[in-house]
C-alpha positions in Angstrom: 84.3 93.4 99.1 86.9 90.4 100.1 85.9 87.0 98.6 84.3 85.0 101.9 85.7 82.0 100.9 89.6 83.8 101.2 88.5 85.0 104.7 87.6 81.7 105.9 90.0 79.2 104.7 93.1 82.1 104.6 92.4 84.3 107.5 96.3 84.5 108.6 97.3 85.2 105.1 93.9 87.8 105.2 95.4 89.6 108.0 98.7 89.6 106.9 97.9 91.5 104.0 96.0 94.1 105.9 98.3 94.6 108.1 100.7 95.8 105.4 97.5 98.7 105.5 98.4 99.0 108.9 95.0 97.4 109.2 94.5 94.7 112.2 91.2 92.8 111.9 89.3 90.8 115.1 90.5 87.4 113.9 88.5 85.9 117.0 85.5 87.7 116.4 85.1 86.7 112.9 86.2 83.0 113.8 83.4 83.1 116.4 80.8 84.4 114.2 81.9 82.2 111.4 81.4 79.1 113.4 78.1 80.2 114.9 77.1 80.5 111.7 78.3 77.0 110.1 76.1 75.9 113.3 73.1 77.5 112.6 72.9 76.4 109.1 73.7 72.7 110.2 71.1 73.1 112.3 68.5 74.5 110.4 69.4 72.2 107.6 68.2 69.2 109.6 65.3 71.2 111.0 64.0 71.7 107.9 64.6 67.9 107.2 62.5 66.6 110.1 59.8 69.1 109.3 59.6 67.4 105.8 59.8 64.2 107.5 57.2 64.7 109.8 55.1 66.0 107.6 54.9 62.9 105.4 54.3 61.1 108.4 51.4 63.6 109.3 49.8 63.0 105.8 50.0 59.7 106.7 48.4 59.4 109.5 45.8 61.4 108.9 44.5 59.5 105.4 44.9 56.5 107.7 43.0 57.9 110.8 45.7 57.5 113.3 46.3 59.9 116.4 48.5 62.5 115.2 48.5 64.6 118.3 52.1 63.9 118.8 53.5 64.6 115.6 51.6 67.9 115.5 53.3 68.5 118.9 56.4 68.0 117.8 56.0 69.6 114.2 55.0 73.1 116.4 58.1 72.4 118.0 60.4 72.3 115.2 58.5 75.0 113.7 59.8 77.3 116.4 63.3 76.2 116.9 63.6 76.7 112.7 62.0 80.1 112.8 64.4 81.4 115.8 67.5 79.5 114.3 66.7 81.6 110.8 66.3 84.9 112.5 69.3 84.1 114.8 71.2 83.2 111.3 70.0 86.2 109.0 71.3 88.5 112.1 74.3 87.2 112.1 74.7 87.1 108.3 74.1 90.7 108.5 76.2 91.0 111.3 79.3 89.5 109.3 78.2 91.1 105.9 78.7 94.9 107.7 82.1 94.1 108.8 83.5 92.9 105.8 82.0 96.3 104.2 85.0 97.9 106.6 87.7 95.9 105.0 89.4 97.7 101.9 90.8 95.4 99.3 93.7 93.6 99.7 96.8 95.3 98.6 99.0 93.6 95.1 102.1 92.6 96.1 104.1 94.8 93.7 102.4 97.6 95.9 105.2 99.2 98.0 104.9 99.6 101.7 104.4 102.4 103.5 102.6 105.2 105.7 102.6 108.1 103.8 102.5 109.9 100.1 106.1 110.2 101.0 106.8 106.4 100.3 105.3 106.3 97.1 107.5 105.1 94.5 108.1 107.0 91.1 107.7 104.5 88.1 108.7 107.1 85.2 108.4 110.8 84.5 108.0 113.0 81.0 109.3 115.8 79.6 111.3 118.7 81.3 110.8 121.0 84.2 109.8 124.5 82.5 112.2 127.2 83.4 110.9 130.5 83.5 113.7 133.8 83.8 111.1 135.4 85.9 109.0 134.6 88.9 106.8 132.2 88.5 102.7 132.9 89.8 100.8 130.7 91.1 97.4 130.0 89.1 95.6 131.7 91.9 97.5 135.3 90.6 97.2 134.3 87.3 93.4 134.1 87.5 92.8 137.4 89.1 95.2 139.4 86.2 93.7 137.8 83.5 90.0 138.3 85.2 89.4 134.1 84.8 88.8 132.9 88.1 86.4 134.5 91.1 86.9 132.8 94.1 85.5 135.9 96.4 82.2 135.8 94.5 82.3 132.1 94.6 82.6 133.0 98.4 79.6 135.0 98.4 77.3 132.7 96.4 78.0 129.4 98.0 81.0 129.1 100.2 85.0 128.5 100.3 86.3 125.9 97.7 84.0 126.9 94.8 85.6 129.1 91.8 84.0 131.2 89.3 85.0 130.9 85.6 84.9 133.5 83.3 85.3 134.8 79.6 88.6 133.1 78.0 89.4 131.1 81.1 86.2 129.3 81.1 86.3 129.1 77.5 89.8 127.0 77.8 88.0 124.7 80.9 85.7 124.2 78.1 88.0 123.2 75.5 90.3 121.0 77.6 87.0 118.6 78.8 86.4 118.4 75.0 89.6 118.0 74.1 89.8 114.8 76.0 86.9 112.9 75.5 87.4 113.4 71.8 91.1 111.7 72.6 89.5 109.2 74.7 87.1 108.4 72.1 88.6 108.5 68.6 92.1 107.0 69.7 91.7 105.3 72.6 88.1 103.3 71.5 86.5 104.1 74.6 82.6 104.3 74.8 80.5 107.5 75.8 78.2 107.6 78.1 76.4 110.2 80.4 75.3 109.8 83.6 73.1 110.9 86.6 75.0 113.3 89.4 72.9 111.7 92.0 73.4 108.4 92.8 71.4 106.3 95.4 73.4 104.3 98.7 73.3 101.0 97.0 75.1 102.3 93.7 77.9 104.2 96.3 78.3 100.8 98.5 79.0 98.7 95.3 81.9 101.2 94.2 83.1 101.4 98.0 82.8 104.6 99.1 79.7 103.7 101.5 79.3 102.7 104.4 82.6 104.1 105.8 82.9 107.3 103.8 79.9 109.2 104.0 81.2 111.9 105.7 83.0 112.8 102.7 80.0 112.8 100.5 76.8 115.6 99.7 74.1 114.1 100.8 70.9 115.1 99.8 67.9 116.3 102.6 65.5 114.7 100.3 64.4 112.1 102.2 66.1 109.3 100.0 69.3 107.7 100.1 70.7 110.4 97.1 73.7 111.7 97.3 75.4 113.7 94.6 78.4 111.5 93.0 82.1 112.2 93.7 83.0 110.8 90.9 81.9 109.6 87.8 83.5 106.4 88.5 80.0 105.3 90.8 77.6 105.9 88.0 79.5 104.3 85.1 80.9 101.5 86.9 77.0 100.4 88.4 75.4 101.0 84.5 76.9 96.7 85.0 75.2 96.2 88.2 73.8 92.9 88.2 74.8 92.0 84.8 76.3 89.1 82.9 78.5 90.2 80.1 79.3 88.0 76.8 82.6 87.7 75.8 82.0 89.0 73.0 81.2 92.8 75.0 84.4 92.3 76.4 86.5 94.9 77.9 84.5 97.3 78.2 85.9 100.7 78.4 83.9 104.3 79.1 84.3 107.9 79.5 82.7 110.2 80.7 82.7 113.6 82.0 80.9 114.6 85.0 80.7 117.3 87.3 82.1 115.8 91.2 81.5 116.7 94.7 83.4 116.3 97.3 82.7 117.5 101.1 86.9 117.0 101.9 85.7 116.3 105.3 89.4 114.9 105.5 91.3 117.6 104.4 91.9 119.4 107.5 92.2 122.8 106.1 94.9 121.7 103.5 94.8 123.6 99.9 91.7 125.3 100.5 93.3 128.5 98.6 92.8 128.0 95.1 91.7 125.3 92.6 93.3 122.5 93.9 91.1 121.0 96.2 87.6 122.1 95.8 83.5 120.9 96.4 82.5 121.2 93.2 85.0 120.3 89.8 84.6 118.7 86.5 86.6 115.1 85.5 86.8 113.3 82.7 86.3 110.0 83.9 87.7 106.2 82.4 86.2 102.8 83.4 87.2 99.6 82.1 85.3 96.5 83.1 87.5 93.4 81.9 88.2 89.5 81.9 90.3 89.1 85.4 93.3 87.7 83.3 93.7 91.2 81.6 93.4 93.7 84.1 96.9 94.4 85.0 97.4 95.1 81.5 94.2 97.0 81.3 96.0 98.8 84.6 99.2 100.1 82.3 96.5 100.5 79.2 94.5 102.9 81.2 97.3 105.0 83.0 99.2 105.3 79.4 95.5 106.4 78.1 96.0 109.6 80.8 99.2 110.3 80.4 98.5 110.9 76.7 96.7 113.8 77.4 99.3 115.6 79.3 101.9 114.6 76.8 100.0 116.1 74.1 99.4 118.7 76.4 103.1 119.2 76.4 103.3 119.0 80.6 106.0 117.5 82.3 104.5 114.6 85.0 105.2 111.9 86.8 103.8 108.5 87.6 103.8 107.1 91.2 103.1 103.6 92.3 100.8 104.6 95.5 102.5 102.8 98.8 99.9 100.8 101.1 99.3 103.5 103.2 98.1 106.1 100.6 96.2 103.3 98.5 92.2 104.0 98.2 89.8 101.3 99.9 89.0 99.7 97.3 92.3 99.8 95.3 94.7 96.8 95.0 97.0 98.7 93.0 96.9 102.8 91.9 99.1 104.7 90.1 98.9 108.4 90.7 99.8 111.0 87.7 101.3 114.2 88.8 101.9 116.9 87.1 104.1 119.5 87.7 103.5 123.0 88.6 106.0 125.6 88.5 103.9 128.2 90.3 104.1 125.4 93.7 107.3 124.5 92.7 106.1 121.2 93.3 104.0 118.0 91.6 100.3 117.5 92.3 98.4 114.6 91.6 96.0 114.8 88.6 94.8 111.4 88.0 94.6 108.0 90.3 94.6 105.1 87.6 93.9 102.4 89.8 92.4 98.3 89.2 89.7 97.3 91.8 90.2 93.5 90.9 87.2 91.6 92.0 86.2 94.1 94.9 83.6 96.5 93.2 82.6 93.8 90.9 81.5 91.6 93.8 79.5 94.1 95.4 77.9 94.7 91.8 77.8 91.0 90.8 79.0 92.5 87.6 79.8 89.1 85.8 80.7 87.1 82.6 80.0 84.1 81.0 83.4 82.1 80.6 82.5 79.8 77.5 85.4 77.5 78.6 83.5 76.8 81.5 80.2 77.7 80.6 80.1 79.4 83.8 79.7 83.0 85.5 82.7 84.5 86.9 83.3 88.1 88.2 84.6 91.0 86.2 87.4 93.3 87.2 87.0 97.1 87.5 89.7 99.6 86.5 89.4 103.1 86.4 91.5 106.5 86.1 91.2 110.2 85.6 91.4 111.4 82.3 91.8 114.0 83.6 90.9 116.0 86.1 89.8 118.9 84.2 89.9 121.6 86.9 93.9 120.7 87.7 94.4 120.4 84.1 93.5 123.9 84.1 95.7 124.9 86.7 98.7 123.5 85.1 98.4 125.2 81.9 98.0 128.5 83.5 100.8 128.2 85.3 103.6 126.1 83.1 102.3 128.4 79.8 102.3 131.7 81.5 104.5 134.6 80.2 106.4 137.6 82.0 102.9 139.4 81.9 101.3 136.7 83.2 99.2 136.2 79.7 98.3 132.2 78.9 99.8 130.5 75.5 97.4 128.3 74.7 98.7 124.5 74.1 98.8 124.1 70.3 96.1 121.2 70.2 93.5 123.5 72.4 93.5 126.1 69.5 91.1 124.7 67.5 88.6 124.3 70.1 89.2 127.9 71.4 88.7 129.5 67.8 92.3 129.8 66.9 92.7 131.8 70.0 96.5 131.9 71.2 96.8 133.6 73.9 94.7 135.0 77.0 95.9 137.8 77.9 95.6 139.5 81.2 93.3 142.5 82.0 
């Protein structure tokens, strides 16, 4: 959520900003409500002064037996005009507090503008494109020849966009999500935690994605607010709901692997054949919580924290600065890994790397005690894929795939997978 104090003393500059979004806001609307409210509180602020006023006066009169009539009178009066003036100003309160949920976060201004993916701007890339003197498949192919992926019975069991893992395949799924959070852990000094896959509305509005994405979401026909998580990012990032950190626990830095599920009520029929874009996958998830000075560094920490992966991985990527029109609600800044993949002939995004600022951690009131000041201030968020596991998948299959469409498995995956060096096809 925007800080209320920017929206009422720098509305133009407010505006501004969204508009590089191609966002425009009701200025008047909010200017309207705004002073209605400054009103009402004025008001009710001397309301409640003349009710303690004439309440004194009561006491008063009555331990000296004078005729009180009229000060009751007017004390029933006052009474009223406070209670409809507080009901007047809690509804509009609530009123203003739903709109600003609708406003994303303000964009950083080293974020490039734009509409489209196509205006993203690449930042760096690693390693080489992998040439191949035969046809490259597609992981979709290389799943049925080496038997590891079932999307038809995936089909039959639940629906499109699920897959079915099997033998060596899922083994390597396996070994890739351990893989990583033993990276994450022992060289990168990040915490692990694990988490509930169903997360209540209040846990969802305080990392953004609620109110105005619920269509993308599971929800759950229980008859409570439960939805199952999209990411692991809602779950680790509200374990600091309502909490004031010490310095001293300062950054702190998760990761955590969870499954996520997405509805892709957005997608439009885009990617549904294959891996790419599926209801149900697994990511290995990082979340920094940090002082505000260091979060753009904590920004270039985290996304160099992914990348390591891929580059031990040995997969050539990119990184992309996201423009404003492909940056996430709550994002002021994101980076997007991709990672290329020969059998698409093309990259595909396999971790957003992104710093919330003070957004999330207002909704959260995830705070810290600045002993300079001996005051509470808010934390920043960050957080990043670490990867996506599922696409991580995808691009080994297809950039370590032979003429017989057998998988080389990466030299630092060996270990986990028994020694095992290649999965060969049926």
């Amino acid at each position: 959520m925007l800080n209320p104090k920017i929206l009422r003393t720098e509305l133009d500059e407010v505006a501004r900003q969204l508009g590089r979004r191609a966002l425009t806001i009701d200025k008047d609307w909010f200017v309207t409500r705004e002073r209605r409210r400054k009103q009402l509180q004025t008001d009710a602020e001397s309301l409640r002064n003349q009710r303690n006023t004439n309440s004194k006066r009561i006491a008063q009169g009555k331990s000296s037996g004078e005729d009180i009539s009229n000060l009751m009178d007017e004390m029933k009066t006052v009474n009223a005009e406070l209670e409809a003036g507080e009901a007047e100003l809690e509804q509009l309160q609530s009123e203003i507090h739903a709109w600003m949920l609708t406003l994303p976060n303000l964009p950083h201004e080293s974020v490039p503008d734009g509409d489209t993916e196509a205006d993203n701007a690449v930042v760096r890339t690693w390693g080489e494109c992998p040439e191949f003197d035969f046809p490259a498949l597609g992981h979709v192919e290389i799943g049925e020849r080496t038997g590891g992926l079932d999307f038809a019975k995936s089909a039959t069991i639940t629906g499109s966009r699920f897959v079915t893992m099997q033998d060596q395949v899922a083994r390597l799924h396996r070994a890739l999500i351990q893989f990583m959070l033993d990276v994450h852990v022992s060289e990168h000094g990040y915490r692990e935690v694990y988490v509930p896959y169903i997360a209540n509305d209040e846990s969802l509005t305080c990392t953004g994605q609620l109110p105005k994405f619920e269509e993308d979401l599971f929800k759950l026909a229980t008859g409570s607010p439960y939805y199952l998580i999209p990411t692991a990012e809602v779950p680790v990032t509200n374990l600091w709901r309502d909490h004031i950190a010490k310095e001293s626990e300062l950054p702190v830095k998760y990761v955590c692997h969870t499954p996520c599920f997405r509805s892709e009520a957005g997608s439009y029929g885009k990617d549904t054949r294959g891996m790419i874009r599926q209801h149900q996958f697994e990511k290995v998830e990082l979340v920094q919580l940090v002082k505000p000075e260091a979060s753009w560094r904590a920004l270039e920490e985290l996304t160099q924290h992914a990348e390591i992966i891929l580059q031990k991985l040995g997969l050539h990527y990119r990184v992309v600065t996201l423009c404003t029109g492909d940056l996430g609600f709550a994002a002021s800044k994101t980076y997007d890994i991709e990672v290329w993949l020969p059998g698409e002939g093309r990259y595909r995004e396999i971790s957003s790397c992104s710093n919330f600022v003070d957004f999330q951690a207002r909704r959260l009131k995830a705070r810290w005690k600045n002993p300079a000041t001996g005051k509470t201030e808010l934390l920043h968020t960050l957080n990043g894929s670490g990867l996506a596991a599922g696409r991580t998948l995808v691009a080994i299959l297809e950039n370590y795939q032979d003429d017989q469409a057998r998988i080389r498995v990466p030299d630092v995956l060996q270990p986990y997978m028994g020694g095992l060096e290649i999965i060969a096809s049926q």
